[in-house]
C-alpha positions as CSV (number, residue, x, y, z in Angstrom):
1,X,137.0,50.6,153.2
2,X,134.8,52.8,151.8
3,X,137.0,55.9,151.4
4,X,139.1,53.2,149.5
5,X,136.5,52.1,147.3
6,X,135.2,56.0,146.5
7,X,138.8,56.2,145.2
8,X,139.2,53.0,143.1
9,X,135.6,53.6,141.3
10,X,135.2,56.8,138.9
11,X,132.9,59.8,140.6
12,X,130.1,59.8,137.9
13,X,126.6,57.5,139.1
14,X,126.7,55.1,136.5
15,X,129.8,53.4,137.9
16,X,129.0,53.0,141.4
17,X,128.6,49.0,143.3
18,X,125.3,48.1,144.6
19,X,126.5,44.6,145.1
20,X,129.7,42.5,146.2
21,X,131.4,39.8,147.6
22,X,133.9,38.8,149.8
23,X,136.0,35.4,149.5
24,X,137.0,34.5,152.9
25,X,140.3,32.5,154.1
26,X,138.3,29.4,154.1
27,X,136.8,29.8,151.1
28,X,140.5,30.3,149.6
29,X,141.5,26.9,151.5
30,X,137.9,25.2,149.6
31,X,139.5,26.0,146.5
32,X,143.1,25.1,147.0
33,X,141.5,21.8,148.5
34,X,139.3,21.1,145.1
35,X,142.5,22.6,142.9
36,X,144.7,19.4,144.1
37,X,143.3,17.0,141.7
38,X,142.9,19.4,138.7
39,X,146.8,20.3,139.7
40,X,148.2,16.9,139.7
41,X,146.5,16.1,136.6
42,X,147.7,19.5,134.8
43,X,151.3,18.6,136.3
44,X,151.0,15.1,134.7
45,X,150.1,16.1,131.5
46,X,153.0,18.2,131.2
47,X,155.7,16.5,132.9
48,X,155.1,13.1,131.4
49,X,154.5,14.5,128.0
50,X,157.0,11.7,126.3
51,X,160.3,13.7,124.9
52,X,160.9,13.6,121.0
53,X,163.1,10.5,120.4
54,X,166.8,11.5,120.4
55,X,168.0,11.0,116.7
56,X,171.5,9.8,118.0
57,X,171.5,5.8,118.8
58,X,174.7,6.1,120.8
59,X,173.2,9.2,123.2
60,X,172.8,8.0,126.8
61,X,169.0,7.1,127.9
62,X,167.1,10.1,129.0
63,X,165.8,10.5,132.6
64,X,161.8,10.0,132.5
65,X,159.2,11.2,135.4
66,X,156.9,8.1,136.1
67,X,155.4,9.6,139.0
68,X,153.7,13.3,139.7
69,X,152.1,13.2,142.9
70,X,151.0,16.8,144.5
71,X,151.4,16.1,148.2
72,X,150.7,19.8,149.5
73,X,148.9,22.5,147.4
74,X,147.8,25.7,149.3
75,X,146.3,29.3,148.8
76,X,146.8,31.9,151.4
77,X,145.4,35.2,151.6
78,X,147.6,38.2,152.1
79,X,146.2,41.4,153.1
80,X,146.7,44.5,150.6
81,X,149.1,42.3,148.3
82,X,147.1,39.0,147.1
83,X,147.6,35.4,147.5
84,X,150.0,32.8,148.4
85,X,150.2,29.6,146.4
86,X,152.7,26.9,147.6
87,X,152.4,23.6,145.8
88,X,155.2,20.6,146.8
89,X,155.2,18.0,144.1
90,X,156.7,14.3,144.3
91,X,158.1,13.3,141.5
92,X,159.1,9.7,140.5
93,X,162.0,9.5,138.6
94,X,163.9,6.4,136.0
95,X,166.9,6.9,133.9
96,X,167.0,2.9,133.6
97,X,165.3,-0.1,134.6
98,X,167.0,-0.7,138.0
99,X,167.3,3.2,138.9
100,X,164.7,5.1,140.3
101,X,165.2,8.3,142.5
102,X,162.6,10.6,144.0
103,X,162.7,14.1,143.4
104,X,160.4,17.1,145.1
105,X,159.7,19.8,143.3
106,X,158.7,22.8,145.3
107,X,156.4,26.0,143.7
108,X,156.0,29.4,145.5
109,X,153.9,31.5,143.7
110,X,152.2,35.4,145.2
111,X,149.5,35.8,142.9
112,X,146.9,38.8,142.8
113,X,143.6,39.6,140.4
114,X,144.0,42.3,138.3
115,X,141.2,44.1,135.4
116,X,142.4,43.7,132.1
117,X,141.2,46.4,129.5
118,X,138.1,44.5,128.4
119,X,137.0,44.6,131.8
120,X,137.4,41.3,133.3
121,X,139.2,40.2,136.2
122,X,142.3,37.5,135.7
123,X,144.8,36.0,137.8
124,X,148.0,37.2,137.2
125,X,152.0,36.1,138.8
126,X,154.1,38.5,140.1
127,X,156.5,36.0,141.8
128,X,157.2,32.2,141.3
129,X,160.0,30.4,142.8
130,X,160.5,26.9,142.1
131,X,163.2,24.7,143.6
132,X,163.8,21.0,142.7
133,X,165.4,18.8,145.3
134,X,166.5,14.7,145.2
135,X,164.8,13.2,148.1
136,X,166.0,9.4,147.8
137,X,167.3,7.3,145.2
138,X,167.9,3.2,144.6
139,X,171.7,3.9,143.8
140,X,173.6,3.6,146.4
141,X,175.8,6.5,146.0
142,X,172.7,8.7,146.3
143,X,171.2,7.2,149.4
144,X,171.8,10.6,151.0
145,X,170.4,14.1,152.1
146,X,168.3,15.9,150.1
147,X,170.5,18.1,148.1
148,X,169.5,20.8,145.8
149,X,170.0,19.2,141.9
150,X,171.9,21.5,139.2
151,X,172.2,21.1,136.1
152,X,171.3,17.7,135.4
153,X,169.2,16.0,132.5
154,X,166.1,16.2,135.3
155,X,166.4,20.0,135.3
156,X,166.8,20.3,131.8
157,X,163.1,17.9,132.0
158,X,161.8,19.9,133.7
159,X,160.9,23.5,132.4
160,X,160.6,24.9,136.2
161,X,160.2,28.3,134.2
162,X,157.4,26.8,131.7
163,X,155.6,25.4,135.2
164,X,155.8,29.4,136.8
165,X,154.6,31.3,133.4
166,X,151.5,28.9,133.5
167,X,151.2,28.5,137.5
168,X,147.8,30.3,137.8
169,X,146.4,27.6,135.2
170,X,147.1,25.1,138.1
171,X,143.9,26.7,140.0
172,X,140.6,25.7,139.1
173,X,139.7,28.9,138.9
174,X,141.3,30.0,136.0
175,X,141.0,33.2,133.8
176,X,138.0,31.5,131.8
177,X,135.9,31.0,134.9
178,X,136.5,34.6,136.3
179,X,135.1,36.1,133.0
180,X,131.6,33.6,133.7
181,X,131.3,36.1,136.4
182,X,130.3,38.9,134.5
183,X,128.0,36.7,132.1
184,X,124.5,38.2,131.5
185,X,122.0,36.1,132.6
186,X,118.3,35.8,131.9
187,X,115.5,36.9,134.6
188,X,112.3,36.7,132.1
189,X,112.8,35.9,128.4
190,X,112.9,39.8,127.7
191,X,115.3,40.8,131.1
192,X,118.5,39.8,131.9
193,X,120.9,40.7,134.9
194,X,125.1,41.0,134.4
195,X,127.5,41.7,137.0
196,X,130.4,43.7,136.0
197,X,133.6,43.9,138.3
198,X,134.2,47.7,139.0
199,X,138.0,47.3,139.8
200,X,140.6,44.8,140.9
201,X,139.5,43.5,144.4
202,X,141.0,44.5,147.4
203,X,142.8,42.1,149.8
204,X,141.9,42.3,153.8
205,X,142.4,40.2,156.3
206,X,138.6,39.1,155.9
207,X,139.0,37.8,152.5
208,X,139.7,39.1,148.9
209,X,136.9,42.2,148.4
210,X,135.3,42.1,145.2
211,X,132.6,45.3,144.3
212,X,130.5,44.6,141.5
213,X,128.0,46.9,139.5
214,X,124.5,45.6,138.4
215,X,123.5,46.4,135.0
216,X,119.9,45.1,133.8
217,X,119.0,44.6,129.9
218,X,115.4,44.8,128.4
219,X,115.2,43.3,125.0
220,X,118.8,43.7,124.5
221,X,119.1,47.0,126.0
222,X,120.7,48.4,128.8
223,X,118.2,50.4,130.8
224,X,119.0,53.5,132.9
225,X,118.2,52.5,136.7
226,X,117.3,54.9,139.7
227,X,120.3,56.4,140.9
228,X,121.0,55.2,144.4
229,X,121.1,57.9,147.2
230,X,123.9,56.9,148.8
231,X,127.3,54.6,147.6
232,X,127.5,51.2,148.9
233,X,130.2,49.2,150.3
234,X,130.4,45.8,151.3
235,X,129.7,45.0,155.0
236,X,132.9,43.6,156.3
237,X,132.4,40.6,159.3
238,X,133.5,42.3,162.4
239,X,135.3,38.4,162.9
240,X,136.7,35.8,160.7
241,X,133.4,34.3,158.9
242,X,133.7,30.2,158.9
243,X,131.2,30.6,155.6
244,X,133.5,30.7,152.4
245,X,132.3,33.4,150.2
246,X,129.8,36.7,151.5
247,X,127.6,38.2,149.3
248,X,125.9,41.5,149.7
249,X,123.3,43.2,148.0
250,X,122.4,46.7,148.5
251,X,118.7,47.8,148.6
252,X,118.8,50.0,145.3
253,X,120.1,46.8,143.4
254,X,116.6,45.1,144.2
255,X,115.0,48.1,143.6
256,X,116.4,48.2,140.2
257,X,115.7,44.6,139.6
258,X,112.0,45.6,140.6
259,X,112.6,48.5,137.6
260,X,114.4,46.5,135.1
261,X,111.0,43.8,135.3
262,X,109.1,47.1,135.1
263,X,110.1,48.2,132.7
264,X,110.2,45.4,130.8
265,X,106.3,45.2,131.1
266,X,106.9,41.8,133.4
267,X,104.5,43.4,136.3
268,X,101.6,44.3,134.4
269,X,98.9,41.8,135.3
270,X,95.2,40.4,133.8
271,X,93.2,39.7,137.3
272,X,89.9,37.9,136.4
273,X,87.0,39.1,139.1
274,X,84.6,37.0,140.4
275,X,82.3,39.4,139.7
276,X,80.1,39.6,136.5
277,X,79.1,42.7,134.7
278,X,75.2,41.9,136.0
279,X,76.5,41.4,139.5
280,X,78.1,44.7,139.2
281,X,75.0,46.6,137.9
282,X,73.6,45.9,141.3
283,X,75.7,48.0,143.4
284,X,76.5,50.5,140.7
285,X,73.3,51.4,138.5
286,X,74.8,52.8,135.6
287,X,76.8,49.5,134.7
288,X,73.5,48.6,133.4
289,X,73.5,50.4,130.3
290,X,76.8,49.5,129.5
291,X,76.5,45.8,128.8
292,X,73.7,44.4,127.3
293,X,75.0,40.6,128.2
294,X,76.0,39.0,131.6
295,X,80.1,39.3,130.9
296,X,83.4,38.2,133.7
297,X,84.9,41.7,135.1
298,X,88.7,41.7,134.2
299,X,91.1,44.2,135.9
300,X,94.1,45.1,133.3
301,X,96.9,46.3,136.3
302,X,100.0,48.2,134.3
303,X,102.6,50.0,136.9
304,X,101.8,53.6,136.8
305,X,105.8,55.0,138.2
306,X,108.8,52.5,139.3
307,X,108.3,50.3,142.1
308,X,110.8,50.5,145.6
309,X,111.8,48.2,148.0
310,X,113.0,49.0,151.4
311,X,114.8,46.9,154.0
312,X,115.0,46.7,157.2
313,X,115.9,44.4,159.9
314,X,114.6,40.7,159.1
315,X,112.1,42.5,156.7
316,X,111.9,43.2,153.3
317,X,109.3,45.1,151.3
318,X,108.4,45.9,147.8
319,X,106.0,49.0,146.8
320,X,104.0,48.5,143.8
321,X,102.4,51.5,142.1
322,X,99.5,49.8,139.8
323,X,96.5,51.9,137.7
324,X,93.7,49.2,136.9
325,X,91.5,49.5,133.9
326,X,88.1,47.3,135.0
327,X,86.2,46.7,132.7
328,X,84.6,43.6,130.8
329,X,84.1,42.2,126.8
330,X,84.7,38.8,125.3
331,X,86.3,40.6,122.2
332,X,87.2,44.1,122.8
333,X,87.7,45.0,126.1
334,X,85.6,48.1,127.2
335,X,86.6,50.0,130.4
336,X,84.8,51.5,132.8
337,X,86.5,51.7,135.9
338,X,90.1,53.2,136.4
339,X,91.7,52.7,139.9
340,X,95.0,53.8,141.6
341,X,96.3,50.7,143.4
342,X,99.2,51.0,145.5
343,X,100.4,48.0,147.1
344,X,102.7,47.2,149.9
345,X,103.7,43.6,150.0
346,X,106.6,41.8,152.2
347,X,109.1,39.9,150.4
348,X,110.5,36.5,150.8
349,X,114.9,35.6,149.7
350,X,116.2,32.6,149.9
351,X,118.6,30.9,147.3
352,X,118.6,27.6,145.6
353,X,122.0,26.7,143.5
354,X,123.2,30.0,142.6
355,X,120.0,32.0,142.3
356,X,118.1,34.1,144.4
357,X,114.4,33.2,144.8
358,X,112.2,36.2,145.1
359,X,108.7,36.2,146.6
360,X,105.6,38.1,147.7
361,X,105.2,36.4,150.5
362,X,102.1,38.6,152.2
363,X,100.6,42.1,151.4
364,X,100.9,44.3,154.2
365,X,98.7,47.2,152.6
366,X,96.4,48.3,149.5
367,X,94.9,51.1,149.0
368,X,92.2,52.2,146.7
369,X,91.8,55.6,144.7
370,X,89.1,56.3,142.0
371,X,91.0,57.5,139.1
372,X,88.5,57.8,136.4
373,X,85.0,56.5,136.0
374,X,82.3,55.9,133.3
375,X,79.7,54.6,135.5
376,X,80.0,57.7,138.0
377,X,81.2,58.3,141.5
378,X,82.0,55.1,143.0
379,X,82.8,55.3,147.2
380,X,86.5,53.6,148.5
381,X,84.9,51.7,150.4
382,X,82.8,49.9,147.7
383,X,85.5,49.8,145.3
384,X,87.5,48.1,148.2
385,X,84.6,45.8,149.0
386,X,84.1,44.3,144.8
387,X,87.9,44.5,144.3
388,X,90.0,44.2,147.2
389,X,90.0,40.3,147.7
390,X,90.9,39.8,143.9
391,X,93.8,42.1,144.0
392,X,94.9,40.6,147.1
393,X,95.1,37.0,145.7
394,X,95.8,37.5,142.1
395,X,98.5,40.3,142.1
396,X,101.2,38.4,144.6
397,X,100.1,35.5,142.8
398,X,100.8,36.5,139.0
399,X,104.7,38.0,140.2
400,X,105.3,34.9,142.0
401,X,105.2,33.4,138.4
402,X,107.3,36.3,136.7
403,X,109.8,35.8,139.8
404,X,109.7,31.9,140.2
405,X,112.8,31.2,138.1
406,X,115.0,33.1,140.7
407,X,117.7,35.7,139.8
408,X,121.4,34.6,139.3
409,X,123.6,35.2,141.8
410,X,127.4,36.3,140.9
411,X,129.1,33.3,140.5
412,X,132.2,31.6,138.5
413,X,131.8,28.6,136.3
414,X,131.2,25.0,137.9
415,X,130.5,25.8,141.4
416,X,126.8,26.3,143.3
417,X,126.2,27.7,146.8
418,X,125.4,25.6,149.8
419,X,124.9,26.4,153.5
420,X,123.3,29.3,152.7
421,X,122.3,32.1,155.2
422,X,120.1,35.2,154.1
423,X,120.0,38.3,156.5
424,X,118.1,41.2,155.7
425,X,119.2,44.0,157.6
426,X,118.6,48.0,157.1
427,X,120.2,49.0,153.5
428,X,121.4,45.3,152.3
429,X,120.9,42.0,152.6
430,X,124.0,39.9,153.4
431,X,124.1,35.9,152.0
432,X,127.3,33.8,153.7
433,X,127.5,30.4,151.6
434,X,129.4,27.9,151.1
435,X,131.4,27.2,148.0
436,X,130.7,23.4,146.3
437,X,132.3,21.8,143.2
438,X,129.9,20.2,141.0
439,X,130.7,16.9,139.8
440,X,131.3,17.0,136.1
């Protein structure tokens, strides 16, 4: 799979996935099952439709459908081709008040996704054969077999050729709610995430594979990310998954996430000490020349290089690389401390609707490094005794609310997630879900 996906995506870095998903059989069957209603309705509009009155008064009354009724309607997957629609309609037919005959109109349609040139993915028809068959009729003389009809004013009713160029529109998934997929949206009010579809997917007996390229924008701006060390492909199940879509997310697409926020100034933090500038001056003399009033000690925390996250099995983690100014003033701020603070902190997924929630769930590790200093040479272990505890509250604290809103997952118009599995193993998280329609 991925020999095949290093030949579908172009060689240079900037078009390489770091994320994907794959739509399993079932998940094809959850949307043929939720397509029914939208189909029948769709059918009804347009066979129904009331013909233009017949300017001749001596012309014969026109047969009229009275009845659309979709008794079967489903999607099958075919591996390395596409899908299979089949659709059997019922169809109640009068051409006067005391005949009515039943007709069945059968649709088989092979259907595959395709790129367009703007870059979005659309359902396309390469094959649609419909057939139209009397089942039963009130008139005697046609209380017989189902025969094929030919020719007759029901055919001529109904534009089987109409129904075939416009069959895809019969999904509720139409061309509209593929190009949601590749929407941008927001993280923070300055950061936003889009998905964009690096070829048409690829059809395996696991599902239709979709491999999808994370871009991230900083005030409307796409921002170069760290180039990931090796390509990703999506994890195929080793057995038919009973969870309707797979997502996967490589570990440089959270570490870009963790870049893109950054870099967007989202992760520099304002921790307010307990500590007081006279509190200070008695553990490090010197303070005491500085301030002339008692004044609150504020650590300013701006990331001094990118931050990384690694995963592993059942863990991730996220490595902040902070540079803290401490200092105090109730007007300008005057510093006197600068400290290195590197910070290793697990991580928390989980996903409500369609977004991932990200937290800091627990540091694992700080460490302490004088940088500079105004007040003279301060010991690690001092500087980890003043400042430690507030760096360990504040810091996970402060992302939490940067992160709260959750990042959107890929996902088409009108349906959420449900059932929803996270799995962290070593290079990528993997998320089964189930698909659910949301009422309108």
């Amino acid at each position: 799979l991925s020999v095949l996906l290093s030949l579908l995506v172009p060689a240079h870095t900037t078009r390489s996935p770091d994320c994907g998903g794959i739509l399993t059989p079932s998940g094809l069957r959850y949307l043929a099952e939720v397509s029914k209603p939208h189909a029948e309705s769709v059918l009804r509009q347009d066979l129904m439709a009331s013909p233009a009155p017949d300017p001749s008064p001596i012309s014969p009354s026109r047969n009229q459908i009275v009845s659309v009724k979709v008794d079967n309607f489903s999607l099958t997957l075919i591996p390395d081709t596409g899908m299979r629609l089949s659709i059997e309609v019922d169809l109640g037919i009068t051409s006067a008040p005391s005949a009515t005959k039943e007709m069945r109109l059968s649709i088989l349609a092979d259907l595959h996704v395709e790129m367009n040139p703007e870059g979005n993915l659309e359902v396309v028809t390469s094959d649609c054969k419909p057939t139209l068959e009397e089942v039963q009729s009130t008139e005697e003389m046609d209380r017989s077999a189902p025969h094929k009809s030919s020719g007759s004013d029901v055919d001529k009713q109904i534009n089987v050729e109409k129904i075939c160029l416009e069959v895809s529109k019969l999904l509720l998934f139409p061309n509209e709610r593929l190009m949601s997929l590749a929407a941008p949206f927001p993280i923070t009010p300055s950061c936003q995430v889009q998905y964009l579809p690096l070829a048409a997917p690829m059809y395996s007996e696991q599902g239709i594979i979709i491999s999808l390229q994370t871009t991230f924008q900083v005030a409307g701006t796409v921002i170069p990310l760290p180039v990931s060390p090796v390509p990703f492909s999506m994890p195929e199940p080793a057995s038919s998954s009973p969870s309707h879509l797979i997502l996967a997310f490589s570990e440089h697409f959270y570490t870009s996430l963790f870049s893109a926020l950054e870099k967007s100034g989202a992760l520099n933090v304002s921790l307010l000490s307990s500590l007081t500038t006279a509190t200070l001056a008695e553990r490090i003399t010197q303070m005491g020349s500085l301030f002339q009033e008692d004044l609150p000690v504020v650590l300013q925390a701006v990331t001094r290089s990118s931050p990384h996250v690694v995963l592993e099995e059942d863990k991730a983690i996220v490595k902040l690389f902070l540079t803290a100014q401490i200092g105090a003033g109730s007007s300008l701020f005057q510093s006197f401390l600068s400290v290195n603070v590197d910070v290793t902190a697990w991580l928390h997924l989980s996903v409500a609707d369609t977004r991932m929630i990200i937290s800091v769930a627990a540091i694992e590790d700080i460490e302490l490094s004088l940088a500079a200093s105004d007040v003279g040479p301060v010991l690690a272990a001092l500087l980890e005794e003043l400042f430690l505890p507030t760096i360990r509250e504040e810091v996970p604290a402060q992302i939490n609310v940067v992160l709260r809103q959750g990042v959107s997952l890929p996902h088409i118009a009108s349906f959420t997630y449900t059932d929803v599995n996270v799995t962290i193993h070593k290079d990528y998280v993997l998320i089964p879900c189930n698909l659910k329609l949301e009422a309108r």
